[in-house]
C-alpha positions in Angstrom: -42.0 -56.5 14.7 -41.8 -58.7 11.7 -39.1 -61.4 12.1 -37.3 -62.5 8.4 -35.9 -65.1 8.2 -35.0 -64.3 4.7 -32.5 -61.0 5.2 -29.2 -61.2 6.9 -26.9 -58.2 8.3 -23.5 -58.2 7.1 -19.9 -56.6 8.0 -17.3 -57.0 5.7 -14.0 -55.6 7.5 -10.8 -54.8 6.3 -8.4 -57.6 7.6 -5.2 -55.4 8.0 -7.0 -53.3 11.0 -5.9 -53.3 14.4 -9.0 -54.2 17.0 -10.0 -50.8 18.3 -10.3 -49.2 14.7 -12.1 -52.3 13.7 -14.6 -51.8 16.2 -15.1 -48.0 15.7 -15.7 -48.7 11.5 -18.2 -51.0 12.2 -20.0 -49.4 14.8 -20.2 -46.3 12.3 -21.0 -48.1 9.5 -23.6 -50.1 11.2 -25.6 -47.3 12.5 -25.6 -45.3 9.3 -26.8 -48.5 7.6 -29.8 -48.6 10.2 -30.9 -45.1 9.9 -30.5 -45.2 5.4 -33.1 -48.1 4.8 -36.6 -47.2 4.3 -39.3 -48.1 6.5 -40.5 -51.7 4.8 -36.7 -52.9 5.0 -36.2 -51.6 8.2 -39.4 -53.8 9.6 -37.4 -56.7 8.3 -34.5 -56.0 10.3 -36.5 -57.4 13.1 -35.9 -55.0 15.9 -37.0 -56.6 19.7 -36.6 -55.7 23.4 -35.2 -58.0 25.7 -36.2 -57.7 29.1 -34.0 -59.2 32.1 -35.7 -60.8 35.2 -35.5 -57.2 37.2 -37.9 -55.7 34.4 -35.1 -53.8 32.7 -35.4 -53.5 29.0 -32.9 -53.5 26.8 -34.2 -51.6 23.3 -34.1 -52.4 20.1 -31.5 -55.3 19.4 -31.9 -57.3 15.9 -33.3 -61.0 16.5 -31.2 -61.6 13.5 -27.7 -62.0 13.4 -24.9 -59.7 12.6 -22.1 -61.9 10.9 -18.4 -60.3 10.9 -16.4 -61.5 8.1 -12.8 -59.9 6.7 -10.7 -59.1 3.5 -8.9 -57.2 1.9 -9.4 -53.5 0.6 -10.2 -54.8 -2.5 -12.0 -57.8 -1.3 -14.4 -54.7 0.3 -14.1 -52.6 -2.5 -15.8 -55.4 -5.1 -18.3 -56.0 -2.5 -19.6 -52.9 -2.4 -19.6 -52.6 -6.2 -21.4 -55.9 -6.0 -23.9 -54.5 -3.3 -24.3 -51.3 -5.9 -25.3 -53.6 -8.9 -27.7 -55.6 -7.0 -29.4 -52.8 -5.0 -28.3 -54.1 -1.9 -28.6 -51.3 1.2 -25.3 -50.8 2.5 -22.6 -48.5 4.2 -19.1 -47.9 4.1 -16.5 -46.5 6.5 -13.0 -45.3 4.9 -9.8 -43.9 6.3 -10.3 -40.4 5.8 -13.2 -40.8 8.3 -11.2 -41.0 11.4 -8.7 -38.6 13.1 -9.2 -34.7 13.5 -12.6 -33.3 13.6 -15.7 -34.4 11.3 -14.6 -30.9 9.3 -10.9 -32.3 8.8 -12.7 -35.5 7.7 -14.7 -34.4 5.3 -11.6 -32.7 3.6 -9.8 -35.6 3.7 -12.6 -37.8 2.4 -13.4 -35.2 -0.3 -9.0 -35.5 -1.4 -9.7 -39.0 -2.4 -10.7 -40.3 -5.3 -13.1 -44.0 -4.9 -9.7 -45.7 -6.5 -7.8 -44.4 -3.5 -10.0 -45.3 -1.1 -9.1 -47.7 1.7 -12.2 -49.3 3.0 -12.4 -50.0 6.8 -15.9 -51.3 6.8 -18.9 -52.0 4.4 -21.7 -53.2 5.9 -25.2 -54.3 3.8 -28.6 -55.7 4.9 -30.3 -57.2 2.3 -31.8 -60.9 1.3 -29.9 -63.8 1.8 -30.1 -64.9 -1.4 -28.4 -61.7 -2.8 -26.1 -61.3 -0.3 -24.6 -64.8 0.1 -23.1 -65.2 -3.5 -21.1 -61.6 -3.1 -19.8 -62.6 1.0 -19.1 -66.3 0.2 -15.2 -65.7 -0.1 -14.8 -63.9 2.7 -13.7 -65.1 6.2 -14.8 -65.2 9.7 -13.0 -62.0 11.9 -11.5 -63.5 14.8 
């Protein structure tokens, strides 16, 4: 495991969700980001077990932290145009993604132009230093 102390995980969420969507998004987005990065980036996101006093291991949680922040669907949207620009690994979760089946979501998701998208979630991994300047605005979820 390589620990960085120089990359940061981010989730930018859109403020206007209720809890339990909120949580779905990011869980999406967050494991799609994990399994898009390649190999040399995914070192960095400094996987580690944990293992409790009965011996019990608990596999492959990031040493690093995972900030939450929120905005609005534009806030999200220039993010992730931001992320794009500067080559910044990211995901994004929209509306058409939930409801109905995966089929019915694909449909829906394919109905929409980018303009018309509402963002639920983006989430990036990436450097610090390129990330920070694009998140800066944004505030803490609570």
């Amino acid at each position: 495991m390589v620990y960085s102390e120089t990359h940061k995980f981010v989730a930018l969420l859109n403020k206007n969700l209720e809890v339990g969507k909120a949580l779905n998004a990011v869980a999406h987005c967050c494991a799609g980001l994990t399994s898009t990065v390649p190999e040399e980036l995914h070192e960095k996101m400094s996987f580690i077990d944990f293992t409790d006093k009965d011996g019990v291991v608990h596999k492959n949680i990031s040493g690093l932290s995972l900030i939450v922040l929120r905005g609005s669907n534009n806030e999200l949207k220039k993010a992730r145009a931001k992320f794009i620009e500067n080559g910044i690994y990211f995901n994004d979760f929209t509306e058409t993604m939930t409801g109905d089946t995966y089929k019915e979501q694909l449909i829906k998701t394919a109905e929409v132009t980018g303009e018309q998208m509402e963002y639920y979630c983006v989430a990036a991994f990436g450097e610090k230093a390129s990330i920070d300047p694009i998140t800066k605005r944004f505030s803490l979820w609570r």
